[in-house]
C-alpha positions as CSV (number, residue, x, y, z in Angstrom):
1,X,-31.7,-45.6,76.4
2,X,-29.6,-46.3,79.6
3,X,-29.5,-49.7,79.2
4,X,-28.4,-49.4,75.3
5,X,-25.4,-47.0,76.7
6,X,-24.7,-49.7,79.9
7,X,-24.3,-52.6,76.7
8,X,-21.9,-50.3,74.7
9,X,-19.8,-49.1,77.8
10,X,-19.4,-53.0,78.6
11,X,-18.7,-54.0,75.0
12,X,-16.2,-51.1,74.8
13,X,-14.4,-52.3,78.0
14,X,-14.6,-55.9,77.3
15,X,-12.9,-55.3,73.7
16,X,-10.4,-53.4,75.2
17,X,-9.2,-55.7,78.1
18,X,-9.0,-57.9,75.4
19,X,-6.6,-56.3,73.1
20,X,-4.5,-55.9,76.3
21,X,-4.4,-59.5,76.7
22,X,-3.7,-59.9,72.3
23,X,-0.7,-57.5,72.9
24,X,0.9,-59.0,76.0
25,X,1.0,-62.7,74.6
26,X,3.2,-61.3,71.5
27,X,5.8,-59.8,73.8
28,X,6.8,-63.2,75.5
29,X,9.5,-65.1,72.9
30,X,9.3,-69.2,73.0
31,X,12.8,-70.3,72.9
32,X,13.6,-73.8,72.5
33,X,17.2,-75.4,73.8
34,X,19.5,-76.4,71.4
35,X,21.1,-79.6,73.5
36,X,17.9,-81.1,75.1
37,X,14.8,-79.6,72.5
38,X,13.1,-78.1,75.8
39,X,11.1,-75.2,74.5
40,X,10.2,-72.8,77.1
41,X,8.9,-68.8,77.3
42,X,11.7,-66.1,77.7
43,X,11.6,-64.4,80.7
44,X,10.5,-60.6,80.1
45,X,13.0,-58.2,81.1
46,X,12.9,-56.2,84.8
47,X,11.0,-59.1,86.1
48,X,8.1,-58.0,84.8
């Protein structure tokens, strides 16, 4: 029985460091230059 509740605990943890990492890709906007084509990721505001 503990190990069952161990494997949920880490599946729990594991799916939610991974929507984490889902939700911050979406915030960060490529932009792409309009003179030289350059595409690059907008900085996020506050320097975060």
């Amino acid at each position: 029985m503990k190990k069952l509740m161990t494997l949920m605990m880490v599946a729990v943890m594991a799916f939610s460091l991974s929507a984490c990492a889902g939700m911050q890709k979406k915030e960060q906007t490529r932009v792409k230059c309009p003179a030289c084509g350059y595409e690059f990721e907008q900085p996020m505001p506050g320097g975060g």
